[in-house]
Every structure is written in structure tokens, then in C-alpha cells.
C-alpha positions in Angstrom: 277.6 -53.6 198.3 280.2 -54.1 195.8 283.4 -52.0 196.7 285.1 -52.7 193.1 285.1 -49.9 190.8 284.1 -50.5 187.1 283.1 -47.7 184.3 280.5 -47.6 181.7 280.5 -46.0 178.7 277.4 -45.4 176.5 276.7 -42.6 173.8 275.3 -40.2 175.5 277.0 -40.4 179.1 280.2 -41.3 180.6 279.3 -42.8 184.1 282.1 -43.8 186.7 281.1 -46.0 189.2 283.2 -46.2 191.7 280.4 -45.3 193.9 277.7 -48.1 193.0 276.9 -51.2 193.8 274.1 -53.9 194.7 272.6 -55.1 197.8 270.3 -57.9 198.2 266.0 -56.4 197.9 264.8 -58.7 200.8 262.7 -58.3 203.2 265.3 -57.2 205.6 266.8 -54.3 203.4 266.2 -51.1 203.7 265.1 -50.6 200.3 262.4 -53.4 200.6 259.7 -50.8 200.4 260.9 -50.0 196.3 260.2 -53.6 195.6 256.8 -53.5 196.7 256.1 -51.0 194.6 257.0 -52.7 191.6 255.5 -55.6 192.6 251.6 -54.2 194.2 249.2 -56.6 193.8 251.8 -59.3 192.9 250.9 -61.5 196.3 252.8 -64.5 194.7 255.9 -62.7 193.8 256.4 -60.6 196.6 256.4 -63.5 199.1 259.2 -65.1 197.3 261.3 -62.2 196.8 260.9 -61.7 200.8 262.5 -65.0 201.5 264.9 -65.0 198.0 264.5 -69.1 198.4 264.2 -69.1 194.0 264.1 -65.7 192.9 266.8 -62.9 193.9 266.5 -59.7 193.8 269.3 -57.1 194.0 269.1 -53.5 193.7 271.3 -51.0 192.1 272.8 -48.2 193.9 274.8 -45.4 192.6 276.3 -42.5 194.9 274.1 -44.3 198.1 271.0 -43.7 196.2 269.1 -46.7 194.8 268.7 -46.3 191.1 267.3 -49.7 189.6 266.9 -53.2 190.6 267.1 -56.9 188.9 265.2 -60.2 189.9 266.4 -63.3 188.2 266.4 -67.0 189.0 268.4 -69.9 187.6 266.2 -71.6 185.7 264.0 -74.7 186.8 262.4 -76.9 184.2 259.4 -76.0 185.9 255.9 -75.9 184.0 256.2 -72.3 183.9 259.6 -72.0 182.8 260.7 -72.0 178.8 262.3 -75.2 179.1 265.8 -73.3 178.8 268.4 -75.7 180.4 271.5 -74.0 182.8 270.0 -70.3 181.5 269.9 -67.2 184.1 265.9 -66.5 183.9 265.7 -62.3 184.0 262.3 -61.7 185.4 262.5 -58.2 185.9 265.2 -55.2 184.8 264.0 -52.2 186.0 265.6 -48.5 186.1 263.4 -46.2 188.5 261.6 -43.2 187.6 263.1 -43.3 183.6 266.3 -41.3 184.7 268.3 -39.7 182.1 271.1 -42.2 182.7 268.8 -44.9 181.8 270.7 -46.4 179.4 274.0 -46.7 181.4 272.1 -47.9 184.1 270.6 -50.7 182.2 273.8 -51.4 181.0 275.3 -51.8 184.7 272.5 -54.0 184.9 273.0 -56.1 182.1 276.6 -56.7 183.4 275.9 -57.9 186.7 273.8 -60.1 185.4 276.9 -62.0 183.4 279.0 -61.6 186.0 276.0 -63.7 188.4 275.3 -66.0 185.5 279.2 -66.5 185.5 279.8 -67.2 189.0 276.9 -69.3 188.9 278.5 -71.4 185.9 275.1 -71.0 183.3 275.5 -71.1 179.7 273.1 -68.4 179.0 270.6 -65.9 180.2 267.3 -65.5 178.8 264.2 -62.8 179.4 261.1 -62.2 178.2 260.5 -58.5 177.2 257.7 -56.1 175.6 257.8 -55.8 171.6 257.0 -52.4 172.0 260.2 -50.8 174.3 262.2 -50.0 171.5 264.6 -48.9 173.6 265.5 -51.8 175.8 265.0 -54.2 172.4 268.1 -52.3 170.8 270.2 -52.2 174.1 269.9 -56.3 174.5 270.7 -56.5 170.9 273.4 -54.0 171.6 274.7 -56.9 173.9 274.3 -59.8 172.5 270.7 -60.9 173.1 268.5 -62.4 170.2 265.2 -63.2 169.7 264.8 -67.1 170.1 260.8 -66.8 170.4 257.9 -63.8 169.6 254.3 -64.6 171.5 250.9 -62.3 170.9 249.5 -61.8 173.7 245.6 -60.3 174.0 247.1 -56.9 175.5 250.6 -56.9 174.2 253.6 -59.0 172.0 256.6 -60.4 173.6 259.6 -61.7 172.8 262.2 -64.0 174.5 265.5 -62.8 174.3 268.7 -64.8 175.0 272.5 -64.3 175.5 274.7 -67.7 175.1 277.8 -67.0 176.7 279.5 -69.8 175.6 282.8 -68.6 174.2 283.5 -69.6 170.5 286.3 -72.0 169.9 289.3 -71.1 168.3 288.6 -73.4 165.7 285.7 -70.9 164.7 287.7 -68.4 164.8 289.8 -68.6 161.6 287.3 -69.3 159.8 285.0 -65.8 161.1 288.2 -64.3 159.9 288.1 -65.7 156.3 284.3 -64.6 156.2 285.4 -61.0 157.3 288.3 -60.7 154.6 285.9 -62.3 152.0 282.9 -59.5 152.6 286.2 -56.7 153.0 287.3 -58.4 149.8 283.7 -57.9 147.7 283.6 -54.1 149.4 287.0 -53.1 147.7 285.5 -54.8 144.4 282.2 -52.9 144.4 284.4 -49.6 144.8 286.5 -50.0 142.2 
């Protein structure tokens, strides 16, 4: 479990977490028992999240008691995969029993996954999430994430959402200035 302290911020809630952390969802934890129940009937993925040979999973603990859990992969050119290269593959990003700290949670979430795609030196991270949660569709937006492909399924629409987190060069940057005092220009103009 992660001893460093770090605080979230969100609209509704101020969170600190200097209580929280992750610990590896294998087959040895103690909190196995939560993954198998989001994963019933999932033979498949439940055997490779009990060794965590490709997939990880990592749950989410705040003051001792496990609140949500990620499972993610680096991503494989495998048949299956979306043919993303050097991307962080988010399979699942899950908050238990829809707390009222949701949000924040999902947020604590969302940053450990960039600090895991970090440390594992990817260029990106990448899910695949329903059309329909609203919600979760705003807070990936929130943080970066944009649609790079929409799919129609027979029981319901996805969309793959991706982060880069390639850091723009400084030779972009000047020039994302000029754009920003341009539009601040033609906002004085349409005031006066």
C-alpha cells in the first residue's frame, strides 16, 4: 500500500488521502473475494487476474476499507487488442457500491493509472467505456481523454477513449499562446 499522501479535489468533496492506497487484487489478497464478484461468470478473466501474468489488478483503499479497484494491461498487438502501440489498456475502472465520493474516487483512480503508465514509460492510455454513463464520459473528458473511436453494439454503444501523455513541445507552446491572445483579442472586440 502506498504510504505517500496526495489530495483530491473535486466539486462537491474535498478528500485527503493520506489514508489510501492500492494493493495488488490477486489471488493471494485478502480482498480477492471483491474481484470475483465483479468478474462472476468471467472464467477467462478471473484466471488471469489470479496469476496477474498480463492483466493487473489493484484495488483502492481509503481509511483500511477497500473502495474501488482498476485492471489494466500494457497493451499487446494482440487480435483482440485496438492495435494501440505503447498505450496502458484500462479494462475495468470500478468504484464499489456508487458511493457518494464517487467522483473523487474515480479521480484517485484515474491518477494512478498515469502514474503506472508513467513508470511503465507508455505514451498513452486508452479504454473502452459505455456511451450511456454520462457521468464517467464527462470525468475522462474532464482529464484529458477523447474519443478516438464510437462502436454500436446490439445491446449497447461504446466509445474508446484515449489520453496521450506526451508532453507538448515548447515549440507549441508560443504558438497556443498567440491562439489564446487572438480569441481574447476577438472577445474584447465583440464587447466593445
Amino acid at each position: 500500500m502506498s504510504s505517500a499522501p496526495f489530495r483530491v479535489s473535486t466539486n462537491a468533496f474535498k478528500l485527503d488521502f493520506t489514508n489510501a492506497g492500492f494493493v495488488r487484487g490477486n489471488q493471494e489478497s485478502k480482498h480477492f473475494h471483491l474481484v470475483e464478484k465483479f468478474f462472476k461468470g468471467q472464467a477467462k478473466t478471473l484466471e488471469k487476474l489470479r496469476k496477474q501474468e498480463d492483466r493487473i489488478c489493484e484495488i483502492f483503499k481509503y481509511d483500511g476499507n477497500p473502495v474501488g479497484l482498476i485492471v489494466y494491461k500494457k497493451e499487446n498487438q494482440s487480435d483482440d487488442s485496438l492495435k494501440i502501440e505503447n498505450s496502458l489498456a484500462v479494462i475495468s475502472l470500478i468504484v464499489f457500491d456508487g458511493a457518494t465520493k464517487e467522483e473523487a474516487f474515480r479521480t484517485c483512480l484515474l491518477k494512478r493509472l498515469g502514474k503506472v503508465a508513467e513508470k511503465n514509460k507508455v505514451s498513452s492510455i486508452h479504454m473502452k467505456v459505455d456511451e450511456s454513463d454520462e457521468s464517467l464520459n464527462k470525468l475522462l473528458a474532464d482529464h484529458g481523454f477523447v474519443i478516438i473511436e464510437s462502436s454500436k453494439g446490439e445491446k449497447r454503444n461504446k466509445h474508446v477513449l484515449k489520453r496521450s501523455l506526451l508532453k507538448t513541445s515548447s515549440s507549441a507552446e508560443p504558438a497556443i499562446k498567440r491562439k489564446r491572445a487572438v480569441v481574447e483579442a476577438e472577445e474584447m472586440d465583440k464587447k466593445v
